[in-house]
NUVOKE-358720 format. One record per residue (C-alpha): residue in one letter; x, y negated, z; residue number from 1. Coordinates in Angstrom, 3 decimals, decimal comma. Layout:
% NUVOKE-358720
['A'; [X; Y; Z]; NUM]
...
% end
This chain:
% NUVOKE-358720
['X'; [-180,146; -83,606; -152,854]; 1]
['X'; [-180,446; -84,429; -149,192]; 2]
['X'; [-177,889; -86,761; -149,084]; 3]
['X'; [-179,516; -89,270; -152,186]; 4]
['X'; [-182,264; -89,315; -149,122]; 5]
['X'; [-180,257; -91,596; -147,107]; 6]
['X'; [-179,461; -94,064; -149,985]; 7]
['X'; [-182,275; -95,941; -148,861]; 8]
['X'; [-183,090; -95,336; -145,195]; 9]
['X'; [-182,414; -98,965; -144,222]; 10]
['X'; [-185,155; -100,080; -146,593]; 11]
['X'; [-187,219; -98,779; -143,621]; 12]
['X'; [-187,664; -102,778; -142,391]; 13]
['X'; [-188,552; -104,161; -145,664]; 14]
['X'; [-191,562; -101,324; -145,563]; 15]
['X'; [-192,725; -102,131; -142,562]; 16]
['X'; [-192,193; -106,119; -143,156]; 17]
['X'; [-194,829; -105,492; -146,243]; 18]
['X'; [-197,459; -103,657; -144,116]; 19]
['X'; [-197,451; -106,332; -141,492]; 20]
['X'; [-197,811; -109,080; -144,445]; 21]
['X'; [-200,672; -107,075; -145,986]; 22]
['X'; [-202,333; -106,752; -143,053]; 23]
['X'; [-202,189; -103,128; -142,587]; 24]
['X'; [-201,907; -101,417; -139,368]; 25]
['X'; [-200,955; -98,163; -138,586]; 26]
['X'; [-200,843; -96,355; -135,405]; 27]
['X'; [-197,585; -94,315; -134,801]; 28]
['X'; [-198,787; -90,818; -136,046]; 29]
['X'; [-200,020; -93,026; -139,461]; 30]
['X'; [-196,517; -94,155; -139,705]; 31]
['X'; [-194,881; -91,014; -139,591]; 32]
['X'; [-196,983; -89,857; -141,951]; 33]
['X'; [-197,404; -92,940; -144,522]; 34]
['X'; [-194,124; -94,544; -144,366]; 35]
['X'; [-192,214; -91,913; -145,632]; 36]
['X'; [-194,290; -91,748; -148,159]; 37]
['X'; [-194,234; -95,417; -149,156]; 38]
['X'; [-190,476; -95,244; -148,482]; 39]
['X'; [-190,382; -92,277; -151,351]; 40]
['X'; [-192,219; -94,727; -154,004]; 41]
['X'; [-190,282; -97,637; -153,084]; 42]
['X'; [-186,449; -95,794; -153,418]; 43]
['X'; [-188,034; -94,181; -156,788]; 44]
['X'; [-188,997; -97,448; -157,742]; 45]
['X'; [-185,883; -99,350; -157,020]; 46]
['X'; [-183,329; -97,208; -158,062]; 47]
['X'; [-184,607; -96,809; -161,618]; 48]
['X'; [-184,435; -100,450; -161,762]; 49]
['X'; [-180,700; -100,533; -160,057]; 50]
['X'; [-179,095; -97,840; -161,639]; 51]
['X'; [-179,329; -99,154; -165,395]; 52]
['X'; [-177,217; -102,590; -164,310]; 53]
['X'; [-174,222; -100,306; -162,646]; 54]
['X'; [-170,975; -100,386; -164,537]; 55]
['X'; [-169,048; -97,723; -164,886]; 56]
['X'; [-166,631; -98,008; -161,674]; 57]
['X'; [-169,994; -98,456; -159,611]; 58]
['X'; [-171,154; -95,422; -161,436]; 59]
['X'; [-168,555; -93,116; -160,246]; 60]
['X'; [-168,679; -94,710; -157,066]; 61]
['X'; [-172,661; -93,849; -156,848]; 62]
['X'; [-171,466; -90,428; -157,411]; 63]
['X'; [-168,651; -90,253; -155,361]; 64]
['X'; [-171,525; -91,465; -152,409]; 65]
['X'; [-174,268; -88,962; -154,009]; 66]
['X'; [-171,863; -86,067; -153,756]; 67]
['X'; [-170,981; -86,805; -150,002]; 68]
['X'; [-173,206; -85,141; -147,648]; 69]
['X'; [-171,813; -87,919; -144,710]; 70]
['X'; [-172,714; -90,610; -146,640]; 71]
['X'; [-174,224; -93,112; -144,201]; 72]
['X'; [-177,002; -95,469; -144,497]; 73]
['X'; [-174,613; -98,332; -143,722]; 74]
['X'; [-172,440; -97,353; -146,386]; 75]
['X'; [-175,344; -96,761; -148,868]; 76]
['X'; [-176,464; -100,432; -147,938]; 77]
['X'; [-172,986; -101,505; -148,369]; 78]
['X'; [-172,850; -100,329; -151,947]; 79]
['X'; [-175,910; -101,728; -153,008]; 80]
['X'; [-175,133; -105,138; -152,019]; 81]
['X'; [-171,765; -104,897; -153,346]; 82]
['X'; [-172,838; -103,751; -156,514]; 83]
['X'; [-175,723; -105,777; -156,998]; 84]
['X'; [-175,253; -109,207; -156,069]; 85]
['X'; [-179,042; -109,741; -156,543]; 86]
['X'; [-179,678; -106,812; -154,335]; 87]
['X'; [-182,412; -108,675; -151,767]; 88]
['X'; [-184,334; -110,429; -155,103]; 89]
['X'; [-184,606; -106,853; -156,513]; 90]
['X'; [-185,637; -105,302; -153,490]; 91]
['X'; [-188,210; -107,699; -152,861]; 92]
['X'; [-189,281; -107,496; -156,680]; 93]
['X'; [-190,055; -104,225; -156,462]; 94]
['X'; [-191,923; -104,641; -152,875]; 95]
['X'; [-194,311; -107,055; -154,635]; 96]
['X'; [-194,851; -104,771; -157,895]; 97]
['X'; [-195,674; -101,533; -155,554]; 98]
['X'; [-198,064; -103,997; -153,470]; 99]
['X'; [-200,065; -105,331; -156,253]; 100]
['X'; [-200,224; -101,689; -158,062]; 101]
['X'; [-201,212; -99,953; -154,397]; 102]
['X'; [-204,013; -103,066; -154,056]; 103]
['X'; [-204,921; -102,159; -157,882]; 104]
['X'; [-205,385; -98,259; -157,253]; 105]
['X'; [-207,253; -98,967; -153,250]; 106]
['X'; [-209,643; -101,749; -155,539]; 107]
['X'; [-210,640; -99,295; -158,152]; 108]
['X'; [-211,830; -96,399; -155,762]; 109]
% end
C-alpha cells in the first residue's frame, strides 16, 4: 500500500496554496504534523471522485502504477492529467469542498 502513497505527493503545493489563501499559518513542526494529514483527506477525497470517470485502459493502467513500488510522483501526476483532462478543475473542486467542510466543523466547536 505504500506505493498508492505517492499517487498524490505533488498535491503537496495545492495544500499549502489553500492554507496561505485561508489565512492559516503554520510553523514548520505544525506542518509536518498537519499537512500530512490534510494531504490524507484531500487524496481520499479526490480519488473517489477520479477513479469512477477512468475507463478501462486507464484502469489497468492505475493498476499497473498501484502495483509498482517505483512508481514516481511525476509519473503519478502524469497519469492523472492524462487521464483526466479536467484534472486541475477537479483538484481544485475538491480543495474548495474540504475548505468549506473544515470551516463548517472549526465553526461548530
Amino acid at each position: 500500500m505504500s506505493q498508492t502513497k505517492h499517487q498524490f505527493d505533488f498535491l503537496i503545493e495545492y495544500v499549502l496554496a489553500l492554507l496561505e489563501e485561508n489565512k492559516i499559518s503554520l510553523a514548520e513542526e505544525q506542518k509536518k504534523i498537519y499537512v500530512p494529514q490534510i494531504m490524507a483527506q484531500v487524496e481520499m477525497r479526490l480519488g473517489l471522485k477520479l477513479l469512477p470517470q477512468l475507463n478501462d485502459k486507464q484502469t489497468d493502467k492505475f493498476v499497473k502504477l498501484s502495483n509498482n513500488e517505483n512508481t514516481s510522483p511525476e509519473e503519478w501526476k502524469n497519469f492523472w492529467h492524462d487521464s483526466a483532462p479536467n484534472f486541475e478543475e477537479k483538484v481544485k473542486e475538491v480543495l474548495v469542498e474540504f475548505t468549506e467542510k473544515t470551516k463548517q466543523l472549526l465553526a461548530s466547536k
